[in-house]
Each structure stands twice: as structure tokens, then as C-alpha cells.
C-alpha positions as MATLAB code, in Angstrom:
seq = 'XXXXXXXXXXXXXXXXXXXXXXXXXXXXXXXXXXXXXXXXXXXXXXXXXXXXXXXXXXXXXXXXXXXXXXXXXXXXXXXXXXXXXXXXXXXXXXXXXXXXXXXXXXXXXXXXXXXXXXXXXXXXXXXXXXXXXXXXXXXXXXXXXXXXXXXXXXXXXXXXXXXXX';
ca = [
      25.323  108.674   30.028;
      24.900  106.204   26.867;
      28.146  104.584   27.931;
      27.216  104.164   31.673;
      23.869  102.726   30.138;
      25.712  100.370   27.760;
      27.832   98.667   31.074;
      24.637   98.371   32.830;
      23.690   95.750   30.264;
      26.908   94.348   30.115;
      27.961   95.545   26.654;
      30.430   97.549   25.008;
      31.070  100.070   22.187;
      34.391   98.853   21.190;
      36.333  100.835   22.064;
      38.758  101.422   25.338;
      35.864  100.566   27.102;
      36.252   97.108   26.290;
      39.516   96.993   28.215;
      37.934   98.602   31.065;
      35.359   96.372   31.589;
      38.337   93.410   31.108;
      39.912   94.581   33.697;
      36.415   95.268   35.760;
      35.230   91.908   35.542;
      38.965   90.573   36.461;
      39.591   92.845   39.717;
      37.091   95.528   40.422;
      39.161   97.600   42.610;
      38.154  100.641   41.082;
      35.101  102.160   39.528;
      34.477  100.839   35.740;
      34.665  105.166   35.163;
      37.871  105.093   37.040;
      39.803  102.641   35.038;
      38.296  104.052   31.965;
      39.858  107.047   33.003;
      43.081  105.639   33.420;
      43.328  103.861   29.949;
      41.860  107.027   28.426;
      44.129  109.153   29.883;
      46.973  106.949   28.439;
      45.512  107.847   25.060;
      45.887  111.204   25.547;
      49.072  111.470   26.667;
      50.323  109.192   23.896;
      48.174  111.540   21.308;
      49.989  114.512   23.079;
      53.423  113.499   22.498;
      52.621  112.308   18.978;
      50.940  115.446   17.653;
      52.543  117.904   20.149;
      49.691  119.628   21.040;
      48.737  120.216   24.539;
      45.551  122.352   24.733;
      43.634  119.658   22.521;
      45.346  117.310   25.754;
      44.232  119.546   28.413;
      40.505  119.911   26.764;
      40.606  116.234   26.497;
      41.116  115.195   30.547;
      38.571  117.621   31.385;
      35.732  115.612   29.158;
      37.519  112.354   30.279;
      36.523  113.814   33.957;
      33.406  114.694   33.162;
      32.894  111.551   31.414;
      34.296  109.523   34.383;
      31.800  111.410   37.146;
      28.810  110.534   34.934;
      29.711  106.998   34.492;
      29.783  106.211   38.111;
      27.033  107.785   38.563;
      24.753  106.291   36.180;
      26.397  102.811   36.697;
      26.713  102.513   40.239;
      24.692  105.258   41.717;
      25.163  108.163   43.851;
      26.435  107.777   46.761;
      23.954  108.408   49.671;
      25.541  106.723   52.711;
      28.371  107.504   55.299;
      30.509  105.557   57.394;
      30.480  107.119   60.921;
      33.622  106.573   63.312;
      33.229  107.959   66.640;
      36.145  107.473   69.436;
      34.901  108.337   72.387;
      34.865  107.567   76.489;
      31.062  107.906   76.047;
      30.578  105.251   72.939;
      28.315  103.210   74.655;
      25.907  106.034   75.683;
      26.427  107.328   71.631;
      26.120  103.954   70.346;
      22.372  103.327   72.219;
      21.496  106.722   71.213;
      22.422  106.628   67.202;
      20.446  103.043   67.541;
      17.114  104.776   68.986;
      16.979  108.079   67.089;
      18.273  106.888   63.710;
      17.191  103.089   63.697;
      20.756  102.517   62.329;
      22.567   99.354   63.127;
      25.870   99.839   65.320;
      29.818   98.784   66.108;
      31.913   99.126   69.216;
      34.993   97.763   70.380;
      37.624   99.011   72.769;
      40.354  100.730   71.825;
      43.109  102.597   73.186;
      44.117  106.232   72.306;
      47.949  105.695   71.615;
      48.523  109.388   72.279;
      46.772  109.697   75.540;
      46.908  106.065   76.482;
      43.710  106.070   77.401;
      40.978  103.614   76.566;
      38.436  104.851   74.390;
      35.251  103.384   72.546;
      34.986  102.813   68.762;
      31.660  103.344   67.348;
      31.009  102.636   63.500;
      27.737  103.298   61.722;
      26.353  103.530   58.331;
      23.994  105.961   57.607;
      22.375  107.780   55.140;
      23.228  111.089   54.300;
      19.683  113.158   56.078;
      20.486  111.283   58.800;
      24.029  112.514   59.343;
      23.013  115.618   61.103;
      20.813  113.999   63.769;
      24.017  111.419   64.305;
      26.525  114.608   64.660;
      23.789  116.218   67.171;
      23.891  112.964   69.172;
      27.554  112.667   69.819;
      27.504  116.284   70.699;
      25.088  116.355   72.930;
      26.762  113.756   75.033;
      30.841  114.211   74.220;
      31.619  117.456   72.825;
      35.172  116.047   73.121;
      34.813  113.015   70.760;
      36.792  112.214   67.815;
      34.575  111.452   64.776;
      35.603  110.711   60.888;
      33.229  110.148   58.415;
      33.939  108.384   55.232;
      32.026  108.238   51.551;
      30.835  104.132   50.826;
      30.721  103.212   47.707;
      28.689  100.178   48.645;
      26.579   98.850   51.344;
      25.562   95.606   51.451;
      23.121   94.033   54.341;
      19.764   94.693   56.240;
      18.241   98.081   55.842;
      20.717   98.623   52.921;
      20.983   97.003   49.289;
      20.414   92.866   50.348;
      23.535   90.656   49.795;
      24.266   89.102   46.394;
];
């Protein structure tokens, strides 16, 4: 927790940290607890080979994990929005009713089921987790047949969400 508390003020400790936020700053493609993990885990291996011990290893990547978990946590928050991906012949009607009962913004576009070859809408909306249900209770209730995936965001950006930096 000190750690995740020391990147939210943009410092470091000195350590392998330092590398991770480096590499942070230079392409954030990961989490700042994911690349820490990485570089950590490097250690250990190294440390490992060197003093030929592998339960000291094996303790270490589970407090590296737990270490990692906390980090993102603390540093960018927990994650309390999904992406919502219906396909569906109904979208529209889905769509207009995820808009009135959630007050969600929403996506479509055609597309066409390449397995069926049938022509399908997409609908895409982020919402927050205690509104999943009531968007899963919608598509039901009008296409019990519709394809949905829902994904974790790390970050959402825009109106009714964190404003644009």
C-alpha cells in the first residue's frame, strides 16, 4: 500500500520500482503493478538459480502477487465498470432500452454473423457494475437468443465517467 501511495505522488523508493515507473512513463501498456511484477519476478528467478533454493522463490511470487493486486488497486482504483457487447437481431430495441432504464450512453453498428451469415446488431455499453444486472435483464427480456460478452475496463474516460485529460 506505501508503494502504491509513493507512485501516486510520483516518487520512488529506489529500488526496482524505479525501472517500473521508467518504463510506465515511456509506454504504459501495462499496469505500473504489472511491470513491477515482471522486473521483480526477474529477480527472483535470478536469486533462485544463484542460491538454489526454490521454496524461498515460490514464497517470493506469491508476495510479488499480492504486492502487484494491491498496487493497482491503490494506484489506479478498482475497477467498477464493464464493457457490454450484445449481437443481436433485436439491438436496436436493446440499445433504446439499456439507454432508458440505465441512463447509459450506447453503440450500434451492423454486422454480419460469419457463421450464420446473417446480419446482426452490435451493441456496446459501459456500465457500472450494479447496473449490470438490470442490462442482462434487458437483453433477456427481449432476445433470449443474443450473444453478449462482457469485458473488465481498466479506464473510462468521457461524460458520466472520469472527464478527459
Amino acid at each position: 500500500m506505501g508503494l502504491s501511495l509513493v507512485f501516486k505522488a510520483d516518487g520512488s523508493t529506489g529500488g526496482s520500482d524505479l525501472l517500473a515507473q521508467i518504463i510506465y512513463k515511456k509506454r504504459p501498456v501495462s499496469s505500473i503493478g504489472q511491470i513491477l511484477l515482471v522486473i521483480d519476478r526477474l529477480v527472483i528467478i535470478t536469486n533462485a538459480i544463484v542460491f538454489n533454493s526454490i521454496s524461498v522463490a515460490l514464497y517470493s511470487v506469491i508476495a510479488l502477487y499480492i504486492s502487484k493486486k494491491t498496487t493497482d488497486v491503490i494506484f489506479e482504483g478498482v475497477n467498477y465498470t464493464k464493457a457490454v457487447n450484445i449481437i443481436s437481431k433485436e439491438g436496436d430495441k436493446i440499445a433504446k432500452e439499456i439507454i432508458d432504464k440505465t441512463d447509459r450512453g450506447v453503440t450500434t453498428s451492423k454486422c454480419i454473423g460469419v457463421y450464420t451469415n446473417e446480419e446482426y446488431i452490435h451493441v456496446i455499453s459501459v456500465v457500472t457494475v450494479p447496473q449490470l444486472p438490470a442490462v442482462k435483464k434487458i437483453v433477456k427480456g427481449i432476445d433470449k437468443t443474443a450473444f453478449i460478452y462482457i469485458s473488465n475496463t481498466r479506464e473510462v474516460l468521457g461524460l458520466g465517467f472520469k472527464q478527459n485529460v
